[in-house]
N, C-alpha and C positions, 0 to 999 in steps of 0.2 A: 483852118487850123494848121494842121501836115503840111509845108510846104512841098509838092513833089513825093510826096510817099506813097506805095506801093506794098499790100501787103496780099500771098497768095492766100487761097481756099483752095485747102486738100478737095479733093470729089472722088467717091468711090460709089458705085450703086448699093442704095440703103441707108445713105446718111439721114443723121436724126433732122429733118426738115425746115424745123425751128431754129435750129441750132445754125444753119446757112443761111437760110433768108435773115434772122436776126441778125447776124452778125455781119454779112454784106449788106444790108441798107445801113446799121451803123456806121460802120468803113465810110462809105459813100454819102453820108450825112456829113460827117467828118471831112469830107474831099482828100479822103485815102484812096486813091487806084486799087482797084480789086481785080489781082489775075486766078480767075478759075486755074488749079492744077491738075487734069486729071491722071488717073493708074496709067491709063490706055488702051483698057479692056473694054472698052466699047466708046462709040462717041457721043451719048449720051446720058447721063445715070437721074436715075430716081430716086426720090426719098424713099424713107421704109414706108410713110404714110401716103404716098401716092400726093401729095400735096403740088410738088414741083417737080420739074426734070431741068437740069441744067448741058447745058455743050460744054466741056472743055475749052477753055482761050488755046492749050499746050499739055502736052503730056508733061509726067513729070522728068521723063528720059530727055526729054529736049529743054526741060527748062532749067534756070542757070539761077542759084542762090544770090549771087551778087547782084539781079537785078531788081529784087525787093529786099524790102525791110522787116521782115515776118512772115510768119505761117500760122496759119486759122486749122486746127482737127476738127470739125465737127465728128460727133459720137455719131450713133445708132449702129449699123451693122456693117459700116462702114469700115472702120479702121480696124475690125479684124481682117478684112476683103484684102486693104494697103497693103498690108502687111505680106501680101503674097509675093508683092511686086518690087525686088529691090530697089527700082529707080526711087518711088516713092520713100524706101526708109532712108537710103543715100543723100536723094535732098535734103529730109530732114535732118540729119549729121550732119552737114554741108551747112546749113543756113544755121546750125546750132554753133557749130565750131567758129563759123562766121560773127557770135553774139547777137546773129538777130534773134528779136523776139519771137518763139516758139509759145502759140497758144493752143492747149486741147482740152475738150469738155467730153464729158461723162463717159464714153469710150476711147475717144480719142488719145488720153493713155496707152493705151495698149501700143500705137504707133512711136508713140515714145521709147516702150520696154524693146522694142525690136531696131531702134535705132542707138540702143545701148547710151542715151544720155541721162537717165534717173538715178543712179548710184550717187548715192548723198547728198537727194537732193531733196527738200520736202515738197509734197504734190499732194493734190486731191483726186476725185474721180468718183465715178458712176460705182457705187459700193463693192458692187461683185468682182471688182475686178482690183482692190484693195491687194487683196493675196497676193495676185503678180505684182506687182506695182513694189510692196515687200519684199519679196524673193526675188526681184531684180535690183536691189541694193533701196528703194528709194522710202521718204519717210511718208506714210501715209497718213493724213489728218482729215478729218468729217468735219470740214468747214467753205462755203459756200465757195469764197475762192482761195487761192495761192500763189503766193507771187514769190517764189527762192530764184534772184538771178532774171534770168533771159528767160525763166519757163513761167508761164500762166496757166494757170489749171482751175478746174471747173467742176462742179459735180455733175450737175442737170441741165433742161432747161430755164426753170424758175432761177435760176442764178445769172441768167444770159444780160440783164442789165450791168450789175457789175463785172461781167467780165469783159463786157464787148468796152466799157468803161478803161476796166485795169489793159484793155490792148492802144487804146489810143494816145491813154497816157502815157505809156511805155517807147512809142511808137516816136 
């Protein structure tokens, strides 16, 4: 499908398991290049569920927005972790202000609110974190997914068919 496309996965330790594996075998079903991006707090991170551990391809300090076409948040307790690390929130600016596709599910948000791209802009997400999502300008809707623009947003995992869907198309 993709000819030559490239799309990264955030990695932080904690992420929601399903939410990464689902989404890189679809990429890669698709013949989308998939570069793991990690924080660079360690060189290898685990799910919250112990399910997988993945290596980094690159940190997020060394890797350069213009050489993919998207970015994958997976949630779980991960993108509160990013968040610490400004390389990670900078890429994401970076690959935003760029118009790549920026996709994040059920916490993955949260990495959005800290790279100050959701002001006006309608998104979904993992419920609890609605509030932020709000009080960082953006419009929040309880709906499976979102597509305002360059952002694709997600609640859950039960969503992860049409999202990992709404990222190819995009793509």
């Amino acid at each position: 499908m993709p000819d030559g496309k490239r799309i990264a996965i955030l990695v932080e330790e904690g992420f929601e398991d399903s939410e990464l594996i689902e989404s890189m075998k679809a990429m890669k079903n698709t013949d989308i290049g998939v570069l793991i991006i990690g924080s660079g707090s360690r060189e290898a991170y685990t799910g919250k569920r112990g399910i997988i551990t993945v290596t980094a391809d690159i940190t997020a300090g060394e890797a350069n927005a213009e050489t993919f076409d998207g970015v994958i948040i997976p949630g779980g307790y991960a993108p509160d972790k990013m968040r610490l690390h400004q390389p990670m929130i900078d890429l994401v600016r970076k690959a935003h202000d760029q118009d790549k596709v920026i996709a994040a599910i059920c916490h993955g948000p949260q990495l959005l609110i800290s790279a100050e791209i959701v002001r006006g802009r309608r998104v979904t997400s993992w419920p609890t974190i609605a509030v932020d999502l709000r009080n960082a300008g953006a419009e929040w809707v309880d709906a499976p997914i979102v597509q305002d623009g360059n952002i694709i947003t997600a609640r859950r995992p039960a969503d992860l068919p049409r999202f990992n869907e709404a990222i190819i198309q995009a793509i």
